[in-house]
FIKOLZA-1660 file (N, C-alpha, C; in steps of 0.1 Angstrom, whole numbers, plus 5000, padded with zeros to 4 digits):
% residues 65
   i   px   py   pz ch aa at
   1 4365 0924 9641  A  X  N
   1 4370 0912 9647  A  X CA
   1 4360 0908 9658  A  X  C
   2 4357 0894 9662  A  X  N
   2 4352 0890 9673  A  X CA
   2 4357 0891 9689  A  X  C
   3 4348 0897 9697  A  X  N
   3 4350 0900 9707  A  X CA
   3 4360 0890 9718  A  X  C
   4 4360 0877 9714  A  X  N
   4 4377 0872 9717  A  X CA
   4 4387 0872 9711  A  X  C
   5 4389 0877 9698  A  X  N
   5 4399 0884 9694  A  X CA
   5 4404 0895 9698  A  X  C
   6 4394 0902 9702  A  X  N
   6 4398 0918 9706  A  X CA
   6 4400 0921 9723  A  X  C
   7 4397 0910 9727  A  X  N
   7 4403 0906 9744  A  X CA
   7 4416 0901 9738  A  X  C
   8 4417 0893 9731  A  X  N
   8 4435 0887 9730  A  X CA
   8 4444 0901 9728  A  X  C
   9 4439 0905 9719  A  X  N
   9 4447 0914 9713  A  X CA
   9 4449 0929 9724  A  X  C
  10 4439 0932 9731  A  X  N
  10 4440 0940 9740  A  X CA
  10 4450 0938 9751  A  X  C
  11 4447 0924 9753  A  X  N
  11 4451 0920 9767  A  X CA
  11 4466 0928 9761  A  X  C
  12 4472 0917 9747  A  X  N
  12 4484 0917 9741  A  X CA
  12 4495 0934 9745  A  X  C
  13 4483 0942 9743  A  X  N
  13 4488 0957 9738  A  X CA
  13 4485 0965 9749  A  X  C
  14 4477 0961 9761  A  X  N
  14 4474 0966 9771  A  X CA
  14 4463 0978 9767  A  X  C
  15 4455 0975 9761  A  X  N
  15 4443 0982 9754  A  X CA
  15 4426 0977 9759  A  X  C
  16 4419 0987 9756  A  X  N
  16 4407 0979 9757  A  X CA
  16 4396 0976 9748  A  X  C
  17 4388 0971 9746  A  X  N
  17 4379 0966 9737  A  X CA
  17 4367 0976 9735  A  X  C
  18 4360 0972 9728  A  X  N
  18 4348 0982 9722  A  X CA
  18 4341 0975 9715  A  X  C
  19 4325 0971 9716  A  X  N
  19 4316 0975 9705  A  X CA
  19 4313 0982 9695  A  X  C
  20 4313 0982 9682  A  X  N
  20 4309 0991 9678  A  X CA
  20 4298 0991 9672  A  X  C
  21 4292 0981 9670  A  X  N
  21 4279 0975 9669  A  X CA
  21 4275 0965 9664  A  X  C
  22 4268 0957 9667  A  X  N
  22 4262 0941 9656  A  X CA
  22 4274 0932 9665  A  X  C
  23 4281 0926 9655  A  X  N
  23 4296 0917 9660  A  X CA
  23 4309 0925 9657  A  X  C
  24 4309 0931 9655  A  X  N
  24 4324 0942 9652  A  X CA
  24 4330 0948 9664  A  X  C
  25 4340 0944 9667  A  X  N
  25 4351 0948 9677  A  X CA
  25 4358 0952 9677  A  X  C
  26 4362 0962 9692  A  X  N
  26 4375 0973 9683  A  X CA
  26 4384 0972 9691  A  X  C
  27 4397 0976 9692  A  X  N
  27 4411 0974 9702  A  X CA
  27 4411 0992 9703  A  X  C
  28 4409 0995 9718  A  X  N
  28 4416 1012 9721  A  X CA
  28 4424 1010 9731  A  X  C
  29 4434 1020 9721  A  X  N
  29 4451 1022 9730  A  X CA
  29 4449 1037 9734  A  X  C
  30 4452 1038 9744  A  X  N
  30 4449 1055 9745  A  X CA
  30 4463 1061 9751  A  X  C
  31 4466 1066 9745  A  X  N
  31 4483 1071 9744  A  X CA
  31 4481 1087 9758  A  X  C
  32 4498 1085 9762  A  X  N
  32 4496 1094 9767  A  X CA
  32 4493 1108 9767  A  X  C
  33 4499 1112 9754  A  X  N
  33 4495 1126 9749  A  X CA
  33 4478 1127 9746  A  X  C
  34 4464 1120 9745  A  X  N
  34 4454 1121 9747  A  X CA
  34 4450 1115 9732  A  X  C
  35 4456 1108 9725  A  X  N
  35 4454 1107 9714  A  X CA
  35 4449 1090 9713  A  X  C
  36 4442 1084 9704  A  X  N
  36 4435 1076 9706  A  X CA
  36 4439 1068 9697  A  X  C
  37 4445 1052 9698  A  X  N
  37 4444 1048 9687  A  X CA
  37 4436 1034 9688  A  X  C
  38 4427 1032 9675  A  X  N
  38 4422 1020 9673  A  X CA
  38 4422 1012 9665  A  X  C
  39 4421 0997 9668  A  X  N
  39 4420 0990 9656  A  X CA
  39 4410 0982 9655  A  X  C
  40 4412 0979 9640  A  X  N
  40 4398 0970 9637  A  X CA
  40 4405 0954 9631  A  X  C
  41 4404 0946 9624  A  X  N
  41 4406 0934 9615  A  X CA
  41 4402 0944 9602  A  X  C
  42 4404 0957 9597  A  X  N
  42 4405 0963 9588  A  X CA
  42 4417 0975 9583  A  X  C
  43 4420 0981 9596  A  X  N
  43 4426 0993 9598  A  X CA
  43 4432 0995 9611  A  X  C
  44 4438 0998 9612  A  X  N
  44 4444 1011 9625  A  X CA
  44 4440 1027 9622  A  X  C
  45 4438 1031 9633  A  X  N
  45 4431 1047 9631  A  X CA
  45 4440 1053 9642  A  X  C
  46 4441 1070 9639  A  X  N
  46 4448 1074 9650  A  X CA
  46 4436 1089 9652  A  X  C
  47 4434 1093 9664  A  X  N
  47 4422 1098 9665  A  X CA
  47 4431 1113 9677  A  X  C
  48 4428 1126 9673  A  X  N
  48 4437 1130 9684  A  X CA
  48 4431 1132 9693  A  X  C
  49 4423 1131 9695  A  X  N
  49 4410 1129 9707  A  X CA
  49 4397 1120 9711  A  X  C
  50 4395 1119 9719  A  X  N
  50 4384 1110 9720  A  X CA
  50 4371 1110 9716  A  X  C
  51 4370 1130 9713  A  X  N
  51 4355 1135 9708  A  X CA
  51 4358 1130 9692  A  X  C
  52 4375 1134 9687  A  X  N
  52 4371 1130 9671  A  X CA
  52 4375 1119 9668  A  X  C
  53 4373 1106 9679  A  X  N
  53 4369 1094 9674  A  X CA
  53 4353 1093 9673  A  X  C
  54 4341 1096 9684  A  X  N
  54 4335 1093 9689  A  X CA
  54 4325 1105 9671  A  X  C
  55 4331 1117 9666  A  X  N
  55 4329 1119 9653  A  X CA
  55 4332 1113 9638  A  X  C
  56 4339 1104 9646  A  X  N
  56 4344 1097 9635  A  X CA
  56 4358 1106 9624  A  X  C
  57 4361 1116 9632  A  X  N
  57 4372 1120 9625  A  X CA
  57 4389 1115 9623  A  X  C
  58 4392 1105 9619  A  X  N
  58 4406 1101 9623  A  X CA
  58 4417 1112 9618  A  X  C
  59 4427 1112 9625  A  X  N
  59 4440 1121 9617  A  X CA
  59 4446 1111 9608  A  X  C
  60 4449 1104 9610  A  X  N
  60 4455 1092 9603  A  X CA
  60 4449 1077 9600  A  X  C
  61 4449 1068 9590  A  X  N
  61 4443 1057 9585  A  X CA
  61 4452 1047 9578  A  X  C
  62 4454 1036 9582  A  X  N
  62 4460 1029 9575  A  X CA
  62 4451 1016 9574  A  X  C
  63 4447 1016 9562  A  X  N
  63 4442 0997 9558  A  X CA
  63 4450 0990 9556  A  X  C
  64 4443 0978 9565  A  X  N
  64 4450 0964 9562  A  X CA
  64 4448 0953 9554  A  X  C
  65 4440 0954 9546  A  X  N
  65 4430 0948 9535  A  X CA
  65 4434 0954 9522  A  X  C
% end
C-alpha cells in the first residue's frame, strides 16, 4: 500500500506505519501480549514477536488476494 494509505489505516486501528522498502507500506499493531500484527494491501501476518517479524517468521498468514 502507499504511504497515505497506511497513515489512514493506522490512524484507523491505532497502529503504526512501516517501510518496507521501494513504495510498499505496512500497518503495525502491536498487541499487548508482545505479539505483532501486520498488514499489507496483500495479507495480514501475525508475528509472536518482533525479532520473528524482523526474520520474517509469521505464526499465522492470511491472503487477501
Amino acid at each position: 500500500m502507499t504511504e497515505e494509505q497506511a497513515k489512514s489505516v493506522a490512524d484507523a486501528l491505532g497502529g503504526d506505519t512501516w517501510q518496507s522498502g521501494g513504495e510498499t507500506w505496512l500497518v503495525l499493531l502491536r498487541r499487548a501480549d508482545g505479539a505483532l500484527v501486520v498488514l499489507s494491501d496483500e495479507s495480514v501476518c501475525e508475528y509472536k514477536t518482533e525479532e520473528a517479524f524482523e526474520k520474517g517468521q509469521p505464526a499465522s498468514t492470511v491472503l487477501l488476494c
